[in-house]
DSSP file (Angstrom, degrees, kcal/mol; ACC not computed):
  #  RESIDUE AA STRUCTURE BP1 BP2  ACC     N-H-->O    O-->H-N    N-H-->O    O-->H-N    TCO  KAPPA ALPHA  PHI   PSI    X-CA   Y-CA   Z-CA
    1    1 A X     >        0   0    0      0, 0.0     4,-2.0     0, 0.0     0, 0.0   0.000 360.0 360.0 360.0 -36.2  140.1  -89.7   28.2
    2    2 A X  T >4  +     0   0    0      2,-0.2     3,-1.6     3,-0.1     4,-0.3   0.871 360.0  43.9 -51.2-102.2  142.1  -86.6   27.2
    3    3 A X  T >4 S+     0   0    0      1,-0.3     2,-0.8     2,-0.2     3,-0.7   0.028 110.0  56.2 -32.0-143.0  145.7  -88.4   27.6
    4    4 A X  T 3> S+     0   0    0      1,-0.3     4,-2.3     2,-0.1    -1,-0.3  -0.241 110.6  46.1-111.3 -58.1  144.3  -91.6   25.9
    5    5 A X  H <X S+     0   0    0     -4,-2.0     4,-1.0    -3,-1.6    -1,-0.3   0.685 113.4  48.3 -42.6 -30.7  143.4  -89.2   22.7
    6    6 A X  H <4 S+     0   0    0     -3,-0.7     4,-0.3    -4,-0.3    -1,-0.2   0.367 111.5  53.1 -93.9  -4.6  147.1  -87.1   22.7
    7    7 A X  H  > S+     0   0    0     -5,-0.3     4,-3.6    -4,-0.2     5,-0.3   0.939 112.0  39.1-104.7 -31.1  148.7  -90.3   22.8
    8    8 A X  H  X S+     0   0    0     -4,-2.3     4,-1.9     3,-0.2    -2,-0.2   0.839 116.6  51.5 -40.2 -44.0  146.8  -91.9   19.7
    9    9 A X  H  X S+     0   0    0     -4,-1.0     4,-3.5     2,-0.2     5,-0.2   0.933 109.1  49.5 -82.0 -51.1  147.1  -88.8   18.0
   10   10 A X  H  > S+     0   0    0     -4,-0.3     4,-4.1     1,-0.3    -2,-0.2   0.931 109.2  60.6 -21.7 -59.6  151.1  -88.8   18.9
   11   11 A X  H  X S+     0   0    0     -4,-3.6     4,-1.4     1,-0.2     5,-0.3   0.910 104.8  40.0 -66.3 -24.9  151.0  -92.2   17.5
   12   12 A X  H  X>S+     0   0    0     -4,-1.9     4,-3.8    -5,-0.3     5,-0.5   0.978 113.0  55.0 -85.7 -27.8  149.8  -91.4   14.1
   13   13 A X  H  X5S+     0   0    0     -4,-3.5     4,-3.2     1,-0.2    -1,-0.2   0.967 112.9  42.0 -33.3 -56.7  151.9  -88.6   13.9
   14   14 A X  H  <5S+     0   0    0     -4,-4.1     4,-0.4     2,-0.3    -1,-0.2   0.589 115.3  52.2 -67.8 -19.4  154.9  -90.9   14.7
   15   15 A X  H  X5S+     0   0    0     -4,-1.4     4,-1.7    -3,-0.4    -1,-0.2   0.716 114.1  43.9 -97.5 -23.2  153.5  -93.6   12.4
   16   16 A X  H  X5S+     0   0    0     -4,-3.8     4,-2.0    -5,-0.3     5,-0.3   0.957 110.2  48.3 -87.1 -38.5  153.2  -91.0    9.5
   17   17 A X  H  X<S+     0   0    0     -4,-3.2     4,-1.3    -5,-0.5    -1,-0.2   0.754 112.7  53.2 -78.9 -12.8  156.1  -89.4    9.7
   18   18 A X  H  > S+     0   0    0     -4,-0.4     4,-0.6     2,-0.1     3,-0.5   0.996 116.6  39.9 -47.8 -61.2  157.8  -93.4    9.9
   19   19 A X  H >X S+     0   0    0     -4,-1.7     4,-8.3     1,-0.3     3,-1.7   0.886 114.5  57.5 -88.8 -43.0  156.0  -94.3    6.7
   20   20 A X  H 3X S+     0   0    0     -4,-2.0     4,-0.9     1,-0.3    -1,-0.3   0.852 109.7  41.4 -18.6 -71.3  157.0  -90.5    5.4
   21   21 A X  H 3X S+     0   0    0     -4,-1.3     4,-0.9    -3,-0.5    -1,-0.3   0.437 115.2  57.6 -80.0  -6.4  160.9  -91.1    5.9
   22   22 A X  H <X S+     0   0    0     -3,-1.7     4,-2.7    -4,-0.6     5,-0.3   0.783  96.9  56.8-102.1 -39.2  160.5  -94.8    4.4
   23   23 A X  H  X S+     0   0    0     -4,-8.3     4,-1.9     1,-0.2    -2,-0.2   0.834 105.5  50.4 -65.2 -11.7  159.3  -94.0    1.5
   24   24 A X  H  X S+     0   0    0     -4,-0.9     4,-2.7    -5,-0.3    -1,-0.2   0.811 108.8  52.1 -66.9 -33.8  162.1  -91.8    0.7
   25   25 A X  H  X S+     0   0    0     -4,-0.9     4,-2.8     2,-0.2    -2,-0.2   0.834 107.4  50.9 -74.4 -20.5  164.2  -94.3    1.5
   26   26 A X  H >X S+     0   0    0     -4,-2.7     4,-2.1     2,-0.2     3,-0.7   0.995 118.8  42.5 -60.6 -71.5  162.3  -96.8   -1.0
   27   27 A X  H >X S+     0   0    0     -4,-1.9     4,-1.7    -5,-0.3     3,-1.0   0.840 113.0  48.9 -69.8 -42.1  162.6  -94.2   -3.6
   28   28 A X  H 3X S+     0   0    0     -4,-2.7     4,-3.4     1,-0.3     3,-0.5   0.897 113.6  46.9 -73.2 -47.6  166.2  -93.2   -2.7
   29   29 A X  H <X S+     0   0    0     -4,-2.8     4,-1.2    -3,-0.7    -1,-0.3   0.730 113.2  57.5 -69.7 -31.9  167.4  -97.0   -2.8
   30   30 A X  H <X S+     0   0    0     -4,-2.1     4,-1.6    -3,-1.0    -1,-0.3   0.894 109.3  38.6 -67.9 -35.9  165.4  -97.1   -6.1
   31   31 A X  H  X S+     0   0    0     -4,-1.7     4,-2.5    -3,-0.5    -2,-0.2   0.890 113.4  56.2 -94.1 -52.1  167.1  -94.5   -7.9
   32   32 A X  H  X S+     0   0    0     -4,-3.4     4,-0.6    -5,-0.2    -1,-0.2   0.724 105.4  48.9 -46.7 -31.0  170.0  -95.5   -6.7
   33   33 A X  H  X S+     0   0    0     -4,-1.2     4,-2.5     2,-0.2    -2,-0.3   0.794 104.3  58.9 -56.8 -57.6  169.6  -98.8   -8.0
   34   34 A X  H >X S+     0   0    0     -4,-1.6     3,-1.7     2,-0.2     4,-0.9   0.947 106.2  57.5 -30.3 -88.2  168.6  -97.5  -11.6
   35   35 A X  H 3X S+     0   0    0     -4,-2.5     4,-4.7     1,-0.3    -1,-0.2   0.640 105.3  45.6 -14.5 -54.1  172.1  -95.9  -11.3
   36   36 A X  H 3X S+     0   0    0     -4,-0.6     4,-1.9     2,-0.2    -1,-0.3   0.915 112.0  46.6 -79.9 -45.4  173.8  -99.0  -10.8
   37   37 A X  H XX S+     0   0    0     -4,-2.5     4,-1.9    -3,-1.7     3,-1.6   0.988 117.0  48.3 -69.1 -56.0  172.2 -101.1  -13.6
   38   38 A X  H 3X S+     0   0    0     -4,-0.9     4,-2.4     1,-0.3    -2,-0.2   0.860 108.0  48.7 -14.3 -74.0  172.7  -98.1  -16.1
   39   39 A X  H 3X S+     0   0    0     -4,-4.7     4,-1.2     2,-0.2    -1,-0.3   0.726 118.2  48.6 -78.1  -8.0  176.3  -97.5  -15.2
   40   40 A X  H <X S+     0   0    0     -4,-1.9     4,-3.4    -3,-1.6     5,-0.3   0.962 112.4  45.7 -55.3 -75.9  176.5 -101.9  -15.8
   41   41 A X  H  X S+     0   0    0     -4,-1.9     4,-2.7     2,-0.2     3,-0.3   0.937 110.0  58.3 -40.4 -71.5  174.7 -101.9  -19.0
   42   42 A X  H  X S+     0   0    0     -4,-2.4     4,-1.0     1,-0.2    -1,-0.2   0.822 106.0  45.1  -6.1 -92.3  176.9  -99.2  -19.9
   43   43 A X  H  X S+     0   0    0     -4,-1.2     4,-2.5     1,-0.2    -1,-0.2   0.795 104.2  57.9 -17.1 -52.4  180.1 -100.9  -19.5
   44   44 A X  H  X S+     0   0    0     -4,-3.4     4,-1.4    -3,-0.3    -1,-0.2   0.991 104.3  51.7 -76.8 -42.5  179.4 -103.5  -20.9
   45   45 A X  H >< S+     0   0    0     -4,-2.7     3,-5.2    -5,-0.3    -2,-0.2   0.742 109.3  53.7 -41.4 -88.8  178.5 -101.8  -24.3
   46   46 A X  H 3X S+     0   0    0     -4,-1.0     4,-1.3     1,-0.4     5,-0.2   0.486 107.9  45.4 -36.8 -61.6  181.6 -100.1  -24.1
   47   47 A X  H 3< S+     0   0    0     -4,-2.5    -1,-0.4     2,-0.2     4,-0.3   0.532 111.8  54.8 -49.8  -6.4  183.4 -103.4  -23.7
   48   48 A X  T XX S+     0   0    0     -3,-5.2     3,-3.4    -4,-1.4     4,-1.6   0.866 112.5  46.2 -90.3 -61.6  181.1 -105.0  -26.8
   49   49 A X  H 3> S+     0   0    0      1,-0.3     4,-1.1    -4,-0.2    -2,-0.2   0.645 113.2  45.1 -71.2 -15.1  182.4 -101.9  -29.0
   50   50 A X  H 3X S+     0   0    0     -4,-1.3     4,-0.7     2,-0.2    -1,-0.3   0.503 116.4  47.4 -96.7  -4.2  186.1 -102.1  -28.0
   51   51 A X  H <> S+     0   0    0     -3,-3.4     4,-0.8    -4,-0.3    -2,-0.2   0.337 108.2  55.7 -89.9 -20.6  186.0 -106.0  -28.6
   52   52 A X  H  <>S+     0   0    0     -4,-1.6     5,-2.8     2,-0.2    -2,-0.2   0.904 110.0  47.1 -86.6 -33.5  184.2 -105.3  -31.8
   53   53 A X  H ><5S+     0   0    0     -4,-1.1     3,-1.9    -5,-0.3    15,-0.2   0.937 111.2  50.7 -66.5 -71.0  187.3 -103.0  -32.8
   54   54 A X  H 3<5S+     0   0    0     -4,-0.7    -2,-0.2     1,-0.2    -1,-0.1   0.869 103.1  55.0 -38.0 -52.5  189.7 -105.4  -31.9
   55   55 A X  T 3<5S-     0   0    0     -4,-0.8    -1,-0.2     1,-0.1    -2,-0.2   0.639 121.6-103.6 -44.0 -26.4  188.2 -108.2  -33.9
   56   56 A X  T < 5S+     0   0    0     -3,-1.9     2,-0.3     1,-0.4    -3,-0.2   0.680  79.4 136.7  81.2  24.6  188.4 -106.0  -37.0
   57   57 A X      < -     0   0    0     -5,-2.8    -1,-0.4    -6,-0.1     2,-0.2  -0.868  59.7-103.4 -97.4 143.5  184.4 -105.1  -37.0
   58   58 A X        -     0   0    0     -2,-0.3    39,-0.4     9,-0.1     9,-0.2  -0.675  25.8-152.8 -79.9 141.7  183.7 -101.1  -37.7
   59   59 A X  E     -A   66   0A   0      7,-1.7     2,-1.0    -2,-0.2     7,-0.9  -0.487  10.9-136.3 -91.6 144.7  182.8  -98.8  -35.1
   60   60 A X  E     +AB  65  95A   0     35,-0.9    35,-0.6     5,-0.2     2,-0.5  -0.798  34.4 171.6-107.6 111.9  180.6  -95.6  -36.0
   61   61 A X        -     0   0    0      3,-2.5     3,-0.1    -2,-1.0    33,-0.1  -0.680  63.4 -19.4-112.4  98.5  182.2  -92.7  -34.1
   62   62 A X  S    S-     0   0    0     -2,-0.5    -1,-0.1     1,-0.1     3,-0.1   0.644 125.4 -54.3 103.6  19.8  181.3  -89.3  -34.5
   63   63 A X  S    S+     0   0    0      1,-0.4     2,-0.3    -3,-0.0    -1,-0.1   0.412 116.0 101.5  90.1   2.2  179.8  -90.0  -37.7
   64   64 A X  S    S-     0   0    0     -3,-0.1    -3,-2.5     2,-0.0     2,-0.5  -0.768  74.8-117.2-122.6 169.9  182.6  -91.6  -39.3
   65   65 A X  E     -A   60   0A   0     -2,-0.3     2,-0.4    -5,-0.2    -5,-0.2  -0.981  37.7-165.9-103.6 117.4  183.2  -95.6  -39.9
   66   66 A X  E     +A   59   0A   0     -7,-0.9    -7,-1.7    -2,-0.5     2,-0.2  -0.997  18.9 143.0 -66.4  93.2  186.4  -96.6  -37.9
   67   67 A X    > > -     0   0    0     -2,-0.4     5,-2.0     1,-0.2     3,-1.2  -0.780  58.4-112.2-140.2-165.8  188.2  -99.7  -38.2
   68   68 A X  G >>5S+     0   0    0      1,-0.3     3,-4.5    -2,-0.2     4,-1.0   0.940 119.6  52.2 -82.4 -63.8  191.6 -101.4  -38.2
   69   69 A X  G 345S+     0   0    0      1,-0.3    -1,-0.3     2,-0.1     4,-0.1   0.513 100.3  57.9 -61.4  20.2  191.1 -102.0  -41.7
   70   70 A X  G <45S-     0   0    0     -3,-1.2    -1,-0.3    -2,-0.5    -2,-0.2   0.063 127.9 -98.3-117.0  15.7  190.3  -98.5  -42.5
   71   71 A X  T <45S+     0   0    0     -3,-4.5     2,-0.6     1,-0.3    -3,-0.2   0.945  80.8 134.1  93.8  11.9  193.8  -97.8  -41.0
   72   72 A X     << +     0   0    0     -5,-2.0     2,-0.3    -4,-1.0    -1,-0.3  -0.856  28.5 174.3-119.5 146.2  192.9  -96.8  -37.8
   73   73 A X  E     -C   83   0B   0     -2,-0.6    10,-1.8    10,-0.6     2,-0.0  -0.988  39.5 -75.2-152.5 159.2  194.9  -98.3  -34.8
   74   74 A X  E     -C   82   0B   0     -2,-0.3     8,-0.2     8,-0.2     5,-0.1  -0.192  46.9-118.6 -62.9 120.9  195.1  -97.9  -30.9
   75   75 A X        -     0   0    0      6,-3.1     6,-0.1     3,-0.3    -1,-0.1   0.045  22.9-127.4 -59.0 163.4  197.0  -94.6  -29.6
   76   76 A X  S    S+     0   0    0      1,-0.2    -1,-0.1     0, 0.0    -2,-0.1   0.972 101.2  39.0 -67.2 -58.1  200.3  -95.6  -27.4
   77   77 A X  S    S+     0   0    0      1,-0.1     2,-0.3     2,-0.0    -1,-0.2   0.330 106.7  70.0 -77.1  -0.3  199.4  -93.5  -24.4
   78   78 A X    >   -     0   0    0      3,-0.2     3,-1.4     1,-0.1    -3,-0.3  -0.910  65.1-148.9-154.8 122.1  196.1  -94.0  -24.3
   79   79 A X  T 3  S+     0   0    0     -2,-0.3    -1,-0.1     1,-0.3    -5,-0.1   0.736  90.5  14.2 -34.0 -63.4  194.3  -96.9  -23.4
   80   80 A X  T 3  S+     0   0    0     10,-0.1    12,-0.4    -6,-0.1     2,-0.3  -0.347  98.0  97.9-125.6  65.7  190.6  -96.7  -25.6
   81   81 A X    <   -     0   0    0     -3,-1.4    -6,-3.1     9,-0.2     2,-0.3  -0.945  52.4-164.5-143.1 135.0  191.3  -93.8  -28.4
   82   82 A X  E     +CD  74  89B   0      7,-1.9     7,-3.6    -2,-0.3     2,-0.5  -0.580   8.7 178.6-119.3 152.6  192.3  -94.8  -31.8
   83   83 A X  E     -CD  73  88B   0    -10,-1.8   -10,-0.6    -2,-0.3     5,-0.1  -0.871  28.7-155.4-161.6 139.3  193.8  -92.7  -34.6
   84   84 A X        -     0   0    0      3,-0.8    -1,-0.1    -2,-0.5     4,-0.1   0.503  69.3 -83.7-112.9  25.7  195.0  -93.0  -38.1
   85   85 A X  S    S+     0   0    0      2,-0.7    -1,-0.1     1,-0.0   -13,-0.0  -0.498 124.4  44.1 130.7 -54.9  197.2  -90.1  -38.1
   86   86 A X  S    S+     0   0    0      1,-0.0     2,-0.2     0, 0.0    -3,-0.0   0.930 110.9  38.6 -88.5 -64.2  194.6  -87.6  -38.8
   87   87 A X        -     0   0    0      2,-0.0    -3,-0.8     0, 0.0    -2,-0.7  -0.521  62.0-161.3 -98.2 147.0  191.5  -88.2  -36.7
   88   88 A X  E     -D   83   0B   0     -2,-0.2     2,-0.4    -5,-0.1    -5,-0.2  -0.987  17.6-176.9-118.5 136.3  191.6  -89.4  -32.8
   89   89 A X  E     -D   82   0B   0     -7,-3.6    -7,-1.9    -2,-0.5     2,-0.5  -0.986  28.2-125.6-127.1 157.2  188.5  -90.9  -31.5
   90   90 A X    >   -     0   0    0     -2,-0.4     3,-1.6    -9,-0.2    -9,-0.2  -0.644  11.9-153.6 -46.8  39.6  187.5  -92.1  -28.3
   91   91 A X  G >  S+     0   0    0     -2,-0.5     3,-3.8     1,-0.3    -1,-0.1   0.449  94.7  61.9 -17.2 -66.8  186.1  -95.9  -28.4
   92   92 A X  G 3  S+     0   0    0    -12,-0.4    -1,-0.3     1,-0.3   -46,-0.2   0.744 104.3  48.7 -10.0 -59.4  183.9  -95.3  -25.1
   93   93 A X  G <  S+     0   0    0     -3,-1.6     2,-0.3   -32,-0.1    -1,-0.3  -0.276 100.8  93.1 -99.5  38.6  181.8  -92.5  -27.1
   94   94 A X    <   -     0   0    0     -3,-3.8   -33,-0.2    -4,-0.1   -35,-0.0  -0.850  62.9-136.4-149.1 143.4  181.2  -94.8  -30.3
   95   95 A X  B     -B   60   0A   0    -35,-0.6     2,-0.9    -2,-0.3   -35,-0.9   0.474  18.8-114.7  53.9 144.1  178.7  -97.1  -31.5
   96   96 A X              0   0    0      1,-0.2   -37,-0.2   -37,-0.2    -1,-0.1  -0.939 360.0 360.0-119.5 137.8  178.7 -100.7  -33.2
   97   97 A X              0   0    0     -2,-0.9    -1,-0.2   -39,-0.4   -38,-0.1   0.428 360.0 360.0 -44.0 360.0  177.5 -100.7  -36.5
């Protein structure tokens, strides 16, 4: 009757420490997931504000209103930062009006 009792008790050990280690994995595969739609959503803003720039709609960066017609135009050497001599901004890190 002893044995029949260490081995039940074995099993729930073995069945909590399964459920234990899955629910980490739940949560780890959640979070990770989070990650992935964030760094989407992300992106794609970026791409609305650097399509919105192109088009000739102002961008707000850094407190200031940034557009083509304000003079402002895309650096040579670098891909998404714009300048109009004076100021450089980043696209990435600005905003659509």
């Amino acid at each position: 009757m002893e044995n029949v009792n260490s081995l039940s008790d074995e099993c729930k050990k073995q069945k909590e420490a399964f459920f234990f280690i899955l629910k980490r994995i739940i949560l780890a595969s959640c979070v990770l997931l989070l990650f992935f739609i964030l760094n989407i959503y992300e992106q794609k803003s970026k791409n609305e504000v650097i399509n919105a720039f192109k088009n000739g709609n102002e961008v707000i960066c850094n407190s200031s209103i940034v557009s083509i017609k304000n003079g402002y135009e895309f650096e040579k050497n670098r891909e998404f930062f714009v300048t109009n001599g004076v100021n450089i901004f980043n696209l990435k890190r600005c905003v659509l009006k």
